[in-house]
N, C-alpha and C positions, 0 to 999 in steps of 0.2 A: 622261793622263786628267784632265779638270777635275774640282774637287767645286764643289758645289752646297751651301751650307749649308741643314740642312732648318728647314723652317717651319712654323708651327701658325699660324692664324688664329683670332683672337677673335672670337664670336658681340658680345660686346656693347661699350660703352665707357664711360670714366669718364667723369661729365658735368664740364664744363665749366663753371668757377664766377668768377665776376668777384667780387671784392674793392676796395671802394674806390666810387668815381663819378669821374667825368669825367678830368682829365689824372691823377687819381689812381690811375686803375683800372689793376691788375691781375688778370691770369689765371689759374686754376690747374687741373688735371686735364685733361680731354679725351683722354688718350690711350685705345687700343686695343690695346695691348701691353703687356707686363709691365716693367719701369723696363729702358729703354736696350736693349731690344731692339730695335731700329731696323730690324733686315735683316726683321722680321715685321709692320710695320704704324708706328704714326708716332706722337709724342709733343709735338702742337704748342706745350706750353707745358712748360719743366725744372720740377726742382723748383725752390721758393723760398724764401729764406733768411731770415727773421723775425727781429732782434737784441729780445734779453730788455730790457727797460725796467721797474726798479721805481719803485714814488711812493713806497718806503720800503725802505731794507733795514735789517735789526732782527738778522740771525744773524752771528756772526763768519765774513766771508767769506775765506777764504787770500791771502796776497800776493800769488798768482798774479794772481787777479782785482781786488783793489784796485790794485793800480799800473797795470795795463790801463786800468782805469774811473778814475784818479786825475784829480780836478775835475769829474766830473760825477756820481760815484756818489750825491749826494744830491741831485740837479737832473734829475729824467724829461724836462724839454721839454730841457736842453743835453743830456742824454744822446743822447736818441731824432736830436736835430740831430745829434749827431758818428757816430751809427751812419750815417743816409742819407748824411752826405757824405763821413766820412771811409773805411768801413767798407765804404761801396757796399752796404748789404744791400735788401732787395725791400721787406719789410715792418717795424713796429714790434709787438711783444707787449707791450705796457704790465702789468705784473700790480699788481693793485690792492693790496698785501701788508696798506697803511695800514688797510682795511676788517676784516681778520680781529677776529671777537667775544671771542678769547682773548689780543689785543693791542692794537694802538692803536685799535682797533672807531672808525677815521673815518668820515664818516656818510657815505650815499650821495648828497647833493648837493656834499659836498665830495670825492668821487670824479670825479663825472661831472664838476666843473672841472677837474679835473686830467687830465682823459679832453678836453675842450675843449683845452685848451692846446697839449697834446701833436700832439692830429689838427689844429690849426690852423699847428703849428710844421715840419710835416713835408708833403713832397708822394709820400709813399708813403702804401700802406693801413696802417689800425692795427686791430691784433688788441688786445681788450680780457679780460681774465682774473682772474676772481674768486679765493678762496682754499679753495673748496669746501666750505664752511660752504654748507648749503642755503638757510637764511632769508635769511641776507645776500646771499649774492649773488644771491637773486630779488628782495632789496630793488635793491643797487646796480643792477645789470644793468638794472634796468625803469628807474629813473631816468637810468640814459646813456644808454639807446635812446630816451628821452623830448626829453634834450637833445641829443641826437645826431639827431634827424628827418633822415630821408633818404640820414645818411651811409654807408650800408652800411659800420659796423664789424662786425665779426666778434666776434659774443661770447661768450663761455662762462665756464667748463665746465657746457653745461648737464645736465642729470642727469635719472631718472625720475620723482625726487620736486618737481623743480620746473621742470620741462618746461615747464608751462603756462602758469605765470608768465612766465617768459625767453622761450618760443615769441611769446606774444600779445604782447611787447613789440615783440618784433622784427616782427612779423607788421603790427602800427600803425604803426611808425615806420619801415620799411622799410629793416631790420637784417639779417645772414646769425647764425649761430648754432653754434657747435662742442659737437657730440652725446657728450657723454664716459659709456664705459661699463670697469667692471673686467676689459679683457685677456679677453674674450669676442665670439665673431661671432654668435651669436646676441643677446646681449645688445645689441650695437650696433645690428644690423637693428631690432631691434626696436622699442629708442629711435626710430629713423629712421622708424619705420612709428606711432608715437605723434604727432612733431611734426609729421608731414604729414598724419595724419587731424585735427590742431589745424588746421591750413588752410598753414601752411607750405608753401612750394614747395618739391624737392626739390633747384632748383640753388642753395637758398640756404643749404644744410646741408654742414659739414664732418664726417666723423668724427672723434674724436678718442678712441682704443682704448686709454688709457692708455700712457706710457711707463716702460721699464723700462733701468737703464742697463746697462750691460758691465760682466757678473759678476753683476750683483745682477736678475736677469729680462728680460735684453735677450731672451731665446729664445723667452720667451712671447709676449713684443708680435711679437718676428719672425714667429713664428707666424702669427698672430693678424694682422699686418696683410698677410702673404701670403694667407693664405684668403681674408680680404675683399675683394681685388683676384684671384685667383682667381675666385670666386663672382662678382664683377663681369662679369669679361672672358667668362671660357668658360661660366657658367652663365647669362649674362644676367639677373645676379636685379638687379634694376630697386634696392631698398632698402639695396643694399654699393657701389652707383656712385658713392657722393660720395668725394671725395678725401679723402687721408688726412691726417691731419697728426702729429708728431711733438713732444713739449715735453720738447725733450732736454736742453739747458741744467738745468732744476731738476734731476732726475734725475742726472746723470752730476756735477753737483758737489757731491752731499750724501755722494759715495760716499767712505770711509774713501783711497781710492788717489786718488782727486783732489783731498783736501784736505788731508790729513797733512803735517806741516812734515818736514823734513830730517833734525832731529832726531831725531822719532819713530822714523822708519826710515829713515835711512841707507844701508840697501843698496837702498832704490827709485831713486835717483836722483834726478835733477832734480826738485823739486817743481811748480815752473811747466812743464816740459815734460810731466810725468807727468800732470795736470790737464787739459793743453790735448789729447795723445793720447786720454784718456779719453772726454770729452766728441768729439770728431771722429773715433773709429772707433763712438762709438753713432751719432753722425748719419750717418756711413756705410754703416751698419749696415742703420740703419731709411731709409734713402734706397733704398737696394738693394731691402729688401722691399718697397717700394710708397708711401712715405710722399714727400706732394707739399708738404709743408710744413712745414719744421723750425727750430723754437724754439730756435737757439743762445745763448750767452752772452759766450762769450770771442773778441775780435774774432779772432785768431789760428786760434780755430779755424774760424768764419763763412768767411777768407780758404782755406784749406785745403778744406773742405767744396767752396765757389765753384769753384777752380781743379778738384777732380775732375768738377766735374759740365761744367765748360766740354770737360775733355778728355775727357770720356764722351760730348760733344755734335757732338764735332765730325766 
């Protein structure tokens, strides 16, 4: 007797969001099935792998990650160059760290040069990423969408308290925008249903649901980004369709078990291996629940990530 695997069909689909302009652009979202379920409907664009790019790193980062990043961790444009070529990854997350109010508070014209540099030095799209200070980054943000005209960078994290700001920037200079809300589906529709009554189109919005790493609240975001891709597909709610994205890199290497030396504890094992599993079973994690865009760090695990989605694709 043959089986037949059974199937469900989704009412609606996740919209389809370009990143980038011309030889630049890439695709994200569009499918109508739940991640990698292929046998029920079709996923014309994988998910996409983002490498993390600081314009400043200021916290003691583990050896794992400095010998990794050794010669470029204090150079964003040699950085962002060795992730697209050596790295292969889709996109650049540049985080603006240099901007925070509570440390090197660099001003937003000298952002938005370093946000030029970077999207001039690379032929992939560049996600741009504040430090979630509200004021500043409705300062910085407006001034890189100002100097950025036209580039559709992807910016965020924007938020409800200054939506307006960040929306209208992007809305003038013809920018996409990542909707960040606290590990809530309602809170997120919501937000999404604020920047599109600003005039925002709705294929020019990511979500971004908060990330949480392994162990330390990966189960809420899993959650959390299963329902919105649920409500998407089978409820058809029009305001949970934008793609999802994942900023797993910060998360998974502030976690005590991804940065702890040898030393410390001894019976974890390898510190550099223990880091890079960390970070690449949260991205596998939150790839599995629905997230079409994920924020890596460590090239190792970027490569990892890549290789399962290549043999999930095939």
């Amino acid at each position: 007797m043959s089986f037949s695997l059974p199937t469900e069909s989704a009412k609606g689909r996740v919209r389809e969001i370009e990143l980038g302009i011309g030889d630049k652009k890439v695709k994200v979202g569009g499918e109508n099935v739940l991640p990698f379920h292929l046998w029920e409907g079709e996923m014309p664009n994988r998910p996409i792998i983002a490498a993390e790019v600081y314009d400043e790193v200021i916290d003691e980062w583990p050896a794992a990650l400095t010998q990794a990043l050794e010669g470029v961790i204090n150079d964003p444009v040699a950085w962002a160059k060795k992730a697209q070529d050596e790295w292969g990854v889709d996109a650049i997350a540049l985080m603006l760290r240099s901007t925070d109010p509570k440390a090197t508070d660099a001003s937003a014209d000298s952002a938005a040069e370093t946000v030029a540099k970077v999207e001039a030095a690379v032929s992939i799209p560049v996600i741009v990423y504040g430090t979630e200070d509200l004021e500043k980054d409705a300062e910085v943000l407006k001034t890189v969408a100002t100097k950025a005209e036209g580039k559709n960078l992807l910016m965020g994290p924007a938020k409800e308290d200054n939506h307006k700001t960040i929306g209208a920037a992007a809305i003038g200079y013809k920018q996409s925008v990542a909707a960040m809300t606290p590990i809530d589906v309602n809170l997120a529709k919501q937000l999404n249903i604020l920047l599109t009554n600003l005039g925002m189109e709705a294929d020019k919005l990511i979500i971004d649901p908060t990330t949480g790493a392994l162990g330390y609240g990966l189960e809420y975001t899993y959650s959390v980004m299963e329902r919105l891709k649920i409500a998407g597909l089978f409820q058809d709610d029009s305001m949970t369709q934008m793609p999802l994205m994942g900023n797993v890199g910060f998360q998974a290497w502030k976690t005590k078990e991804a940065k702890s030396s040898a030393e410390d504890y001894p019976e974890w094992g390898d510190p550099v291996k223990r880091g890079i599993i960390w970070e690449t079973l949260t991205g596998v994690a939150l790839m599995m629940a629905g997230a079409d865009i994920l924020i890596l760090r460590h090239p190792e695990s970027m490569r990892l990530v890549k290789k399962l989605i290549e043999a999930l694709s095939a």
